[in-house]
C-alpha positions in Angstrom: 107.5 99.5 132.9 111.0 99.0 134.1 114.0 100.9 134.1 115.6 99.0 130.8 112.1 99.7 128.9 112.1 103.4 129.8 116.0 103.2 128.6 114.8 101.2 125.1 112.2 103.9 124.9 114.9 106.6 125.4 117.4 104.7 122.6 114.4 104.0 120.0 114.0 108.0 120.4 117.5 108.6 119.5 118.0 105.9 117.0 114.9 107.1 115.1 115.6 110.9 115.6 118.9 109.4 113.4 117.4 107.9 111.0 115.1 111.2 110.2 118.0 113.1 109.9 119.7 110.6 107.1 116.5 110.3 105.1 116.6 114.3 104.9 120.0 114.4 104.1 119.0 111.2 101.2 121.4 108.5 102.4 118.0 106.8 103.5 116.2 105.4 100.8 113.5 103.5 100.5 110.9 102.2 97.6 107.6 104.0 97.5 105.7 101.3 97.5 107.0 99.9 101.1 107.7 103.6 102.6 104.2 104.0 102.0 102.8 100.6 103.6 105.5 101.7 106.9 104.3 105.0 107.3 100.4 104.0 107.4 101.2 101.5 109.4 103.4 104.1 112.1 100.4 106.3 111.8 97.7 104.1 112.6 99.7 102.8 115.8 100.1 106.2 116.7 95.7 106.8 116.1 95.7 103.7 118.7 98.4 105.2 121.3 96.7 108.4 121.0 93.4 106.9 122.1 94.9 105.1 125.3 96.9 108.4 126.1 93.5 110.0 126.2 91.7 107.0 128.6 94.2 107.5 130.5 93.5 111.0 132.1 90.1 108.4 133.6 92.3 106.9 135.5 94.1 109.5 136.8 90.9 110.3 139.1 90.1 107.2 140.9 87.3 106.7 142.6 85.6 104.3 145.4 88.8 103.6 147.7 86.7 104.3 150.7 88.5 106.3 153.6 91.3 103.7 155.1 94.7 105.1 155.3 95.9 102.1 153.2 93.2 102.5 150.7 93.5 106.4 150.2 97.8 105.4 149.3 97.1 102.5 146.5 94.4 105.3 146.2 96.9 107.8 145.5 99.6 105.4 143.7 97.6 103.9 141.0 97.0 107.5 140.2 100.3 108.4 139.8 100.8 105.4 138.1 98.6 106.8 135.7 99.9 110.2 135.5 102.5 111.4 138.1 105.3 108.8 138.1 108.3 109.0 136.2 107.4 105.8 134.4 103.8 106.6 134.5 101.5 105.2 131.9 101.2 109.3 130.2 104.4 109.6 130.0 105.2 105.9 128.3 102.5 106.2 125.8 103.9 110.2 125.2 107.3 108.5 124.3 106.0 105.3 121.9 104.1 108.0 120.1 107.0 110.4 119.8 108.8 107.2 118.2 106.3 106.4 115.9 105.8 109.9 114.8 109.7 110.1 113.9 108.9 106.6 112.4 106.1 108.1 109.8 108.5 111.3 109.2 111.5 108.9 108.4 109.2 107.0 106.0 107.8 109.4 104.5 111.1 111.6 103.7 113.1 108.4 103.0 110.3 107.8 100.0 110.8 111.6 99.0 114.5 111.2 98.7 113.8 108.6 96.6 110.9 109.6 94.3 113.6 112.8 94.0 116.1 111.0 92.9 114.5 108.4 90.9 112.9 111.6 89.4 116.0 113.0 88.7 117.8 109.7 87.2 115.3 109.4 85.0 115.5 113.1 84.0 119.2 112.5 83.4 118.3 109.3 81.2 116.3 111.2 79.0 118.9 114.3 78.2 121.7 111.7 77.5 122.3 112.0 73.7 122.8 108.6 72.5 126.1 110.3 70.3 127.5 110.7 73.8 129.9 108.8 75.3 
């Protein structure tokens, strides 16, 4: 990855982390229906990260190089490319799941803020006396 996709990375975390917090506080709303459909489909990304987070502690153990200076460094490279870098594989996948966690959380309390209030609403509808004005 390059430097502008770790940084998107970094800014999708912040952005979503946002968006959490305004479906808890209930300014984010969203119909059950399609917060339900978003969060199942956040989760099952986040299955399918998961699962390439795992294969990749395999290739963090390379082996066959053979014993050439040159071969031991890509050796030693692709490995950290795998786990060791800053914008190693581990640590993107690590941050794409974090996002789609917050994702699924943001869903998921965005359609509790709303199922609450509709809830409520409704409550409110039936103890209006129709004498009332």
């Amino acid at each position: 990855m390059t430097g502008t996709d770790a940084a998107t990375l970094g800014s999708l975390i912040g952005t979503w982390t946002a968006f959490k917090t305004e479906a808890k506080e209930g300014q984010l709303k969203l119909d059950t229906d399609i917060g339900s459909e978003l969060a199942g489909h956040a989760g099952t990304m986040k299955k399918q990260l998961q699962a390439m987070l795992d294969q990749t502690k395999v290739l963090a153990y390379l082996d066959g190089w053979g014993t050439l200076d040159s071969a031991t460094e890509l050796k030693a490279k692709f490995e950290q490319k795998a786990d060791g870098f800053d914008d190693s594989a581990v640590k993107r996948l690590t941050e794409a799941i974090e996002v789609l966690s917050l994702m699924e959380d943001t869903w998921k309390l965005a359609i509790g803020q709303l199922s609450d209030r509709d809830q409520q609403n409704a409550a409110n509808i039936n103890n209006v006396n129709p004498g009332d004005k």
